[in-house]
C-alpha positions as CSV (number, residue, x, y, z in Angstrom):
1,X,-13.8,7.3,-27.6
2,X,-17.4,7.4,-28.5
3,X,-18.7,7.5,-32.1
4,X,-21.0,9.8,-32.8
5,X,-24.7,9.8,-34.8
6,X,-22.6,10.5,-38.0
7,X,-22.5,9.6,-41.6
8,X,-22.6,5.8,-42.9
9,X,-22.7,3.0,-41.0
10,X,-22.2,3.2,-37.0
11,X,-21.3,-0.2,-36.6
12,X,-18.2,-1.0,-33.3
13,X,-14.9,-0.7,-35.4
14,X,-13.7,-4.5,-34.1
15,X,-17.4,-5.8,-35.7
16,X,-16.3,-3.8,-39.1
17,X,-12.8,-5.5,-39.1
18,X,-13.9,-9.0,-38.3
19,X,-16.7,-8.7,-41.2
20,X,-14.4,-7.1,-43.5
21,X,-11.7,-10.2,-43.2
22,X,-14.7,-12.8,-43.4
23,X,-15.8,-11.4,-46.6
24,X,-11.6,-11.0,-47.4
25,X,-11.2,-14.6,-46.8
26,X,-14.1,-15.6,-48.8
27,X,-13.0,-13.8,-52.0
28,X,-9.3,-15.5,-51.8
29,X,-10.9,-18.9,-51.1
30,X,-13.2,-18.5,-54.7
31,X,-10.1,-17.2,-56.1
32,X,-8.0,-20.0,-55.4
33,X,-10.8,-22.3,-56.3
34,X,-11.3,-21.4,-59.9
35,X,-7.2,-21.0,-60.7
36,X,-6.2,-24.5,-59.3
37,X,-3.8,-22.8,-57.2
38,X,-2.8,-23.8,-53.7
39,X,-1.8,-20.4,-52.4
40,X,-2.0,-16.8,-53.5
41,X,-0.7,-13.5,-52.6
42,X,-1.9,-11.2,-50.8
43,X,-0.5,-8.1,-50.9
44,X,-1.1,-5.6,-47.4
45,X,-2.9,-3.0,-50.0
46,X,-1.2,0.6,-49.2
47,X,0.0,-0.7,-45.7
48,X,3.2,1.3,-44.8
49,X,5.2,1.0,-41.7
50,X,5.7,3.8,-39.2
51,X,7.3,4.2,-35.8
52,X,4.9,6.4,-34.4
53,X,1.5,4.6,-35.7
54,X,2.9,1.0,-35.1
55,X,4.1,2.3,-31.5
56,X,1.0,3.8,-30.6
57,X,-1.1,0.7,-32.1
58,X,1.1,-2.1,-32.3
59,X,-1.6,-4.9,-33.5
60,X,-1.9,-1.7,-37.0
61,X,-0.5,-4.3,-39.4
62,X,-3.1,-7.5,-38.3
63,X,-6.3,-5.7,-38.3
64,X,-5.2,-3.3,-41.6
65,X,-7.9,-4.1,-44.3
66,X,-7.8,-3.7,-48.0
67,X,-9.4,0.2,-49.1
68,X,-12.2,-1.6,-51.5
69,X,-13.4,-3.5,-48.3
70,X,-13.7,-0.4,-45.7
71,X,-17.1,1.3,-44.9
72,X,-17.4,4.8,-46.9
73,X,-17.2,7.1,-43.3
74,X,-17.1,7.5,-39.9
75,X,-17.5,9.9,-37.5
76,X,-16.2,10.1,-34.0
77,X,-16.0,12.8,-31.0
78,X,-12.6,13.2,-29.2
79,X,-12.6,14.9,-25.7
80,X,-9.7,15.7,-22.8
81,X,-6.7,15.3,-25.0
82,X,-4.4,15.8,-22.3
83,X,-1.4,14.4,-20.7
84,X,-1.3,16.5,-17.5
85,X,-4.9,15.0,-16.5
86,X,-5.4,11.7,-18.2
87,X,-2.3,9.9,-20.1
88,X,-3.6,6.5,-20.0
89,X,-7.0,7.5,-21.8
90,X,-5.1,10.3,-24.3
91,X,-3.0,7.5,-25.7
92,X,-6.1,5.5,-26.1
93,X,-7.6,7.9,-28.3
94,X,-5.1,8.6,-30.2
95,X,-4.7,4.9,-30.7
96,X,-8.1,4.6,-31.7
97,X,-7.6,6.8,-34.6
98,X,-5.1,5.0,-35.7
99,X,-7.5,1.9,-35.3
100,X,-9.7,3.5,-38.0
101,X,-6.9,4.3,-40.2
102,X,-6.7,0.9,-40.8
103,X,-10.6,0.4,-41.0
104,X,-12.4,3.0,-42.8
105,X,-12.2,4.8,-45.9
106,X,-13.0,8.3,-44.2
107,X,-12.9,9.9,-40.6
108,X,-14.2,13.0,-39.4
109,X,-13.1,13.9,-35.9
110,X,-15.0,16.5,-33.2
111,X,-12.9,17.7,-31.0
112,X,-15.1,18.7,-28.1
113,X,-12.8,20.8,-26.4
114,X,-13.4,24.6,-25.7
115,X,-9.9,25.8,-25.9
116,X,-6.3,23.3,-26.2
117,X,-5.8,22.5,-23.1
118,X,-2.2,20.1,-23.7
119,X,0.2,21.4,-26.9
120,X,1.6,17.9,-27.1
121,X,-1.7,15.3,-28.0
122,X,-2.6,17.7,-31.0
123,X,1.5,17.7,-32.3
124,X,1.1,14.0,-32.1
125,X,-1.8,14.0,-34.0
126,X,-0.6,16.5,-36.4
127,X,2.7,14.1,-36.5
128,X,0.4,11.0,-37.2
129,X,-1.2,12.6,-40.4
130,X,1.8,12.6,-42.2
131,X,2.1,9.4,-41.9
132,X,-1.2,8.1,-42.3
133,X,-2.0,6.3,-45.4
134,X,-2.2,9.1,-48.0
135,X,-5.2,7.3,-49.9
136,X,-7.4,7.7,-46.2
137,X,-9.5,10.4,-45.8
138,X,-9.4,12.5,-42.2
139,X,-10.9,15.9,-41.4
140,X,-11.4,17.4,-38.2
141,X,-14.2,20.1,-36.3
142,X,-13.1,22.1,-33.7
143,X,-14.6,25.1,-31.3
144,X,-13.5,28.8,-32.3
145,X,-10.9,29.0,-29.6
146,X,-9.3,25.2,-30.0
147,X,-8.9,26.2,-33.8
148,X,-7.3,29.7,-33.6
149,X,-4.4,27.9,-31.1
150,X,-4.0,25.0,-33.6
151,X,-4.2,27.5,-36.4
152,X,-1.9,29.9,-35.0
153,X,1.0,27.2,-33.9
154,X,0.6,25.8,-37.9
155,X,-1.3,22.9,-36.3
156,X,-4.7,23.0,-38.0
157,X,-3.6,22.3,-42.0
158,X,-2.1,19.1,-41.1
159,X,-5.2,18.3,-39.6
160,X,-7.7,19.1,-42.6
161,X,-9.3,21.7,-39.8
162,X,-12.7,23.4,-40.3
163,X,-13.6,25.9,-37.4
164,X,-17.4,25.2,-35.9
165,X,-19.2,28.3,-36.7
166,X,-20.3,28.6,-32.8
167,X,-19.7,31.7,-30.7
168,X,-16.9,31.1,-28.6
169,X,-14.5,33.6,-26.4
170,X,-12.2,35.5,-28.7
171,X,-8.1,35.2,-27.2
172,X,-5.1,36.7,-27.6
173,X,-2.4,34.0,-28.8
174,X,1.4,34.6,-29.2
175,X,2.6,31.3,-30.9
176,X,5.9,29.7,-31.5
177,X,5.1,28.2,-34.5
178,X,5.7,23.6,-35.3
179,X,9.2,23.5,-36.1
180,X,10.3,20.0,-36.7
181,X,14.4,19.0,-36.1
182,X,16.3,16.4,-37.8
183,X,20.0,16.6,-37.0
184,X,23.2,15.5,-35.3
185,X,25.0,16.3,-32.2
186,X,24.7,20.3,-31.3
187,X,27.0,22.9,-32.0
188,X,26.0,26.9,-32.0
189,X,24.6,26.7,-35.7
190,X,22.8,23.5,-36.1
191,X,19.1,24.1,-36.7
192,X,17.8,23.1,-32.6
193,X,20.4,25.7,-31.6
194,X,18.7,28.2,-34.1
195,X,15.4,26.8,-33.0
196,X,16.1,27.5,-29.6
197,X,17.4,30.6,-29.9
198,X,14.2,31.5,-31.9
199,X,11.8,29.9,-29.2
200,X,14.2,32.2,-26.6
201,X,12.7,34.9,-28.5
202,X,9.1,34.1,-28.0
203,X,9.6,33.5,-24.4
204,X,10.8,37.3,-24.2
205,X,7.7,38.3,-26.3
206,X,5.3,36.5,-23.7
207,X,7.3,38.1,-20.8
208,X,6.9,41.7,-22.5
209,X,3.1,41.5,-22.2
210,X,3.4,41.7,-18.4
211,X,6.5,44.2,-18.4
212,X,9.3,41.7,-18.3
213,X,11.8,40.6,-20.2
214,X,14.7,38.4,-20.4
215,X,18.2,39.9,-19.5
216,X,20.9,39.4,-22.5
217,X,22.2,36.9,-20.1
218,X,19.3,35.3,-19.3
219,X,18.2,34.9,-22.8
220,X,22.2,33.1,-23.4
221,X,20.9,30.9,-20.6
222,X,17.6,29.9,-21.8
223,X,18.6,29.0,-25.1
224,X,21.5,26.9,-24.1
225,X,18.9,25.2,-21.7
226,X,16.6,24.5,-25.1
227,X,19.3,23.5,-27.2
228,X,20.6,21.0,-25.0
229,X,17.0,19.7,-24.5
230,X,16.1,19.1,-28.2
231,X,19.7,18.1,-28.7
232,X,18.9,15.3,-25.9
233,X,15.4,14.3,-27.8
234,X,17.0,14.2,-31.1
235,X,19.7,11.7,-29.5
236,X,17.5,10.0,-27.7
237,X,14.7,9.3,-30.3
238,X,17.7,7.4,-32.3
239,X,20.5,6.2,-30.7
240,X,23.5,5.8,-32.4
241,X,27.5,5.2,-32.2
242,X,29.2,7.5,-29.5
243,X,32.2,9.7,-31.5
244,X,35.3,9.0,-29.6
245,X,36.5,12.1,-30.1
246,X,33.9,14.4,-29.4
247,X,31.2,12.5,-27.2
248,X,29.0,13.8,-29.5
249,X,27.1,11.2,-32.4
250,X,29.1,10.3,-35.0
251,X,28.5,11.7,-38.6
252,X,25.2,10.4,-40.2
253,X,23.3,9.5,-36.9
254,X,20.1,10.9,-36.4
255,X,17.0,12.0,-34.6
256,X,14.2,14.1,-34.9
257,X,13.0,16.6,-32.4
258,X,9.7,18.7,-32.5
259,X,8.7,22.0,-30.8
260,X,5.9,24.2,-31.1
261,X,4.2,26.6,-27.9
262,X,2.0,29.5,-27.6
263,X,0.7,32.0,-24.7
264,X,-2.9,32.8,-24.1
265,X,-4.3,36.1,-22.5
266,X,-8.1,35.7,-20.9
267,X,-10.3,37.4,-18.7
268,X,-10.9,36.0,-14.8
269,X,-12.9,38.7,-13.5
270,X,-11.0,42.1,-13.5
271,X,-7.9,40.4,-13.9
272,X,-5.8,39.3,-17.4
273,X,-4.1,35.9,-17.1
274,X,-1.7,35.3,-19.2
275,X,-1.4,31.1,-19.5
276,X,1.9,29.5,-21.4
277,X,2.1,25.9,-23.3
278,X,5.1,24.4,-25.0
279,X,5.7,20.8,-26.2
280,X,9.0,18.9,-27.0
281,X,7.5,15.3,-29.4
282,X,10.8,13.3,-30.1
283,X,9.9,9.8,-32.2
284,X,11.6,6.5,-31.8
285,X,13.5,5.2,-29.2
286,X,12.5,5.9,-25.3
287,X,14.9,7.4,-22.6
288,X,15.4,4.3,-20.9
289,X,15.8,2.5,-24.3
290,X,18.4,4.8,-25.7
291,X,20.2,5.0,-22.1
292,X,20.1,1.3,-21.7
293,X,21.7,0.3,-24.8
294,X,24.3,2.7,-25.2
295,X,25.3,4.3,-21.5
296,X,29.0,3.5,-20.2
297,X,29.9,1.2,-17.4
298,X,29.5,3.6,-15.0
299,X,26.4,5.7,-15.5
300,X,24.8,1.8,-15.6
301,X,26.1,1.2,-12.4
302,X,25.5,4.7,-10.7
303,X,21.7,3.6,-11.8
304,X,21.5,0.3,-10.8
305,X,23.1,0.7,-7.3
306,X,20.7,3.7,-6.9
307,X,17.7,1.3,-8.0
308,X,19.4,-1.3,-5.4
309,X,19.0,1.5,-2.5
310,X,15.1,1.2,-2.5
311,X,14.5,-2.2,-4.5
312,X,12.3,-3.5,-1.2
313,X,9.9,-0.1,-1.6
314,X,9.3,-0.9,-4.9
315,X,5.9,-0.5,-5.8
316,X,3.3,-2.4,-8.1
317,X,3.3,0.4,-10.6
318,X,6.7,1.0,-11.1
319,X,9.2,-1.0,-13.2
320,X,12.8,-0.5,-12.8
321,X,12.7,1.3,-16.2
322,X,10.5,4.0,-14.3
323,X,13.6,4.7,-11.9
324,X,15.9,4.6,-15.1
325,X,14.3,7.7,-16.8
326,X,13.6,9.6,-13.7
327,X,17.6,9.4,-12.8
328,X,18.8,9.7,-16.4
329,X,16.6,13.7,-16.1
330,X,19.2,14.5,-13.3
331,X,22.3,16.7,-14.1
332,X,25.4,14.5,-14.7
333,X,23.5,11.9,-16.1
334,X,24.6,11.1,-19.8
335,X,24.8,8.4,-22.7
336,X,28.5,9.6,-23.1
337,X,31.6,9.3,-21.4
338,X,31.6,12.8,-21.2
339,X,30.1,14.9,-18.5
340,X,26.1,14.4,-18.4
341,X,24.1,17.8,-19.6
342,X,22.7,20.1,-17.1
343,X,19.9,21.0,-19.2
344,X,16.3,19.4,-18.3
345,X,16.7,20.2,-14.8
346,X,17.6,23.6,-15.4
347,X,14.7,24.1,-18.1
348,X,12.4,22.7,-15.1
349,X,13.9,25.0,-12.6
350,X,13.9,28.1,-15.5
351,X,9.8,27.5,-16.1
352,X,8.5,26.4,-12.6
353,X,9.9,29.4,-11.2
354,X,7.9,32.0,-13.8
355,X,4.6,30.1,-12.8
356,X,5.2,29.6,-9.0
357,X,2.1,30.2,-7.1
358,X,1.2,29.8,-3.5
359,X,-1.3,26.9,-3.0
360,X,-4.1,28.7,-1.9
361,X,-3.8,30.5,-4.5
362,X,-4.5,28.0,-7.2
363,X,-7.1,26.4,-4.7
364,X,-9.4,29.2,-4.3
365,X,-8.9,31.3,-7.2
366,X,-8.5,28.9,-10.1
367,X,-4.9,29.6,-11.1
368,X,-2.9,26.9,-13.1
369,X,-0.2,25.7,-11.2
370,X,2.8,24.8,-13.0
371,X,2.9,21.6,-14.6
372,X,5.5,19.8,-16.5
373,X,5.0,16.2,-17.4
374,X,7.9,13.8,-19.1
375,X,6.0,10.8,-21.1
376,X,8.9,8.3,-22.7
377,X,8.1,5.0,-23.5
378,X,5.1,3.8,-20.8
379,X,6.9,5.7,-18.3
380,X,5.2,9.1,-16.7
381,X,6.6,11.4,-14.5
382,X,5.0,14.8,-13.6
383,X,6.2,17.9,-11.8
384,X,3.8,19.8,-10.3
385,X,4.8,23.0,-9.3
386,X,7.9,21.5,-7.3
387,X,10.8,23.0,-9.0
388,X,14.4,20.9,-8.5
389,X,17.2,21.9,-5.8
390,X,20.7,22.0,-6.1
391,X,23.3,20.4,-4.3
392,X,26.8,21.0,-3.1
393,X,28.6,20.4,-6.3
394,X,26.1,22.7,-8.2
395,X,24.3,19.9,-9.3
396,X,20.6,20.4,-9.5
397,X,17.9,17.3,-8.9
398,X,14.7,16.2,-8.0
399,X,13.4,13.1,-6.5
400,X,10.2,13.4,-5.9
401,X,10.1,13.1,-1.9
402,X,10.0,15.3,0.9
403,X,13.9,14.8,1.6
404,X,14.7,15.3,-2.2
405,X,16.8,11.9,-2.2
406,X,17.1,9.7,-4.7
407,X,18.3,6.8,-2.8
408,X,14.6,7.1,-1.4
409,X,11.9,5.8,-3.6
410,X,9.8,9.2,-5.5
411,X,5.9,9.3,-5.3
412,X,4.2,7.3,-6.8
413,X,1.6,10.0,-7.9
414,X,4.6,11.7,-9.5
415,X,6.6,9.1,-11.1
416,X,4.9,5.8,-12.5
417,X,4.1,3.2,-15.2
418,X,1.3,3.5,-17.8
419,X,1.3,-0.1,-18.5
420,X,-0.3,-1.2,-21.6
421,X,-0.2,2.1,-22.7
422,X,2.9,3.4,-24.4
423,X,4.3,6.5,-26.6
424,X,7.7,5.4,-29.1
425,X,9.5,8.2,-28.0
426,X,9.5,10.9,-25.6
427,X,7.2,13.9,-24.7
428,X,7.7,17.5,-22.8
429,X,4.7,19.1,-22.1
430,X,4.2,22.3,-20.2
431,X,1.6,24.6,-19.3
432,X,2.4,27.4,-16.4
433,X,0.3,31.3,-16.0
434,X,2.9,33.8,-16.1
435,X,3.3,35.2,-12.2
436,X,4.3,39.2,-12.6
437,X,4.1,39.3,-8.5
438,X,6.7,36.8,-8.1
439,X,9.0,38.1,-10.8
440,X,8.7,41.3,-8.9
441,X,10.0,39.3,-6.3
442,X,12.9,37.6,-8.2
443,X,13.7,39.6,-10.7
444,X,17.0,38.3,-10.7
């Protein structure tokens, strides 16, 4: 992240912090001089935990300085927020606002991007100013287009937005507005059910603009498919005590789930393309630690043999934990004794299917291929345009190589570890064009 010729001091934000704390330590040491006193307090001055912020910067509580001794503003510009393309360096800058949370008194951030192109970094973000110190300043610039997606989706007031006055391409957006989940275990009237019946609805308005719609069964089936899905990251995010009876969570356990999408329509030449974005955020707990810690004997064992298979093809950047979240996204995988959910594979199936596009096709004539990426934990995993098969039983799965095995070790350009780099939760991010030719095709 680069800081830009802005107001105030332009100082490197490490430089800031070490001078602040010199100064800091200077103050105490006088202090304790003229009282007599061997020790005194020093209170962490408006430092509040969080699980996202301290996840995403986990060094937030050493380097957090006292508001009296911050610089007065800072300016920065923020470019390629975006999973699909660059994980590793859209953690970083989201971690470096977080650095000058904890550093400055005021930030103003330019996003330099023409239009959105990932839902999920700028949910994040939006997630990350409720929890940022209330008595720190942040305000944002944006391009015409960028704004009227983050302002349609109820993106831009968390993030103090004000629209660039530049001439930019107008677009046509149909959002699904940030709804945000906290809940138990689904039933047919909890509020992700509602919620996914309500982002069911959207996906019918998007499918109208190109003369489609959703059957009454196929809308039944989408939103069982999105309920289970935020019913998994609402599990996940907080893992509790399995309910004996049910399977489900037991009364007073927890998560938090949040969705929010939109469709764009935009001129290629003569033609309209219609391009679709949706994000699942989940905070707290990763798939593999949720899984981990409260799986039965035998899902644990149905992974671990599975990682035993391939153990020798193991690669230098992948960790076991890797193979854990990749098999724990197949159907019949679950935290409960009960029969694993069917859901995310489904869901994959479901999307990759309405943006399916030949390959020369996306080559030569600048269509978006379907992409869906899972981020959970330092784990990545990306599905580009491959959609899942099913097997004998019914089951559906994906593994990521040509034979579609997972006894066989996946690619390692599809599945790997981020290292350093880490989100405390999970993420679902997709962004696929709507394809009328092939839902002529397979209309049913």
């Amino acid at each position: 992240m680069k800081v830009s010729e802005g107001r105030g001091p332009q100082h490197n934000s490490r430089e800031c912090a070490d001078q602040c704390k010199r100064r800091h330590t200077k103050k105490i040491w006088r202090k304790m001089k003229k009282s007599g006193k061997k020790s005194i307090k020093i209170e962490q001055s408006g430092f509040a935990g969080s699980i996202l912020l301290d996840g995403l910067l986990p060094k937030r509580k050493d380097i957090w300085i006292k508001q009296s001794e911050r610089y007065t503003d800072r300016a920065c510009n923020v470019s390629q927020l975006n999973f699909f393309e660059d994980p590793t360096s859209t953690l970083k800058k989201l971690s470096e606002i977080i650095r000058h949370e904890c550093t400055t008194k005021t930030l103003t951030l330019n996003f330099e991007e023409k239009t959105c192109l990932d839902m999920a970094p700028y949910m994040i973000l939006a997630l990350m100013a409720k929890n940022f110190n209330p008595k720190w300043i942040i305000s944002a610039t944006c391009t015409k287009s960028l704004h009227e997606v983050l302002k349609a989706t109820k993106l831009s007031e968390k993030l103090n937005l004000e629209e660039l006055k530049e001439e930019s391409y107008p677009e046509d957006i149909w959002p699904f507005e940030l709804e945000s989940i906290c809940g138990e275990h689904s039933t047919l009237q909890t509020p992700h059910a509602l919620t996914a019946r309500r982002f069911t609805d959207s996906v019918n308005n998007w499918l109208s603009k190109v003369e489609w719609t959703l059957t009454a069964d196929g809308s039944d089936y989408l939103s069982k498919m999105t309920a289970e899905v935020l019913d998994n990251a609402i599990i996940h995010s907080r893992p509790g005590t399995e309910d004996k009876t049910t399977g489900g969570l037991i009364s007073g356990a927890s998560g938090e789930a949040h969705i929010a999408g939109y469709m764009t329509k935009r001129k290629v030449g003569n033609q309209d393309r219609y391009t679709c974005h949706f994000s699942v955020v989940s905070v707290g707990s990763s798939i593999f630690e949720s899984l981990n810690k409260t799986c039965p004997n035998h899902t644990r064992d149905q992974i671990n043999n599975l990682i035993k298979s391939h153990n020798k093809s193991l690669r230098s950047n992948w960790e076991k934990k890797d193979l854990w979240t990749l098999y724990a996204l197949q159907d019949g995988v679950s935290r409960f004794k009960q029969a694993g959910g069917r859901g995310f594979m489904e869901l994959i199936n479901f999307f990759v299917k309405f943006g399916h596009r030949k390959e020369e096709e996306v080559s030569l004539n600048g269509v978006l291929p379907s992409q869906l990426v899972i981020l959970s934990g330092n784990t990545y995993i990306k599905v580009d345009g491959i959609a899942p098969k099913k097997d004998a039983k019914g089951f559906w799965s994906l593994a990521f190589n040509k034979e579609n095995d997972l006894k066989k070790p996946p690619s390692g350009k599809a599945v790997y570890n981020l290292g350093n780099y880490k989100f405390p939760g999970t993420v679902l991010t997709v962004r696929f064009e709507l394809n009328d030719e092939y839902l002529e095709k397979s209309h049913s």
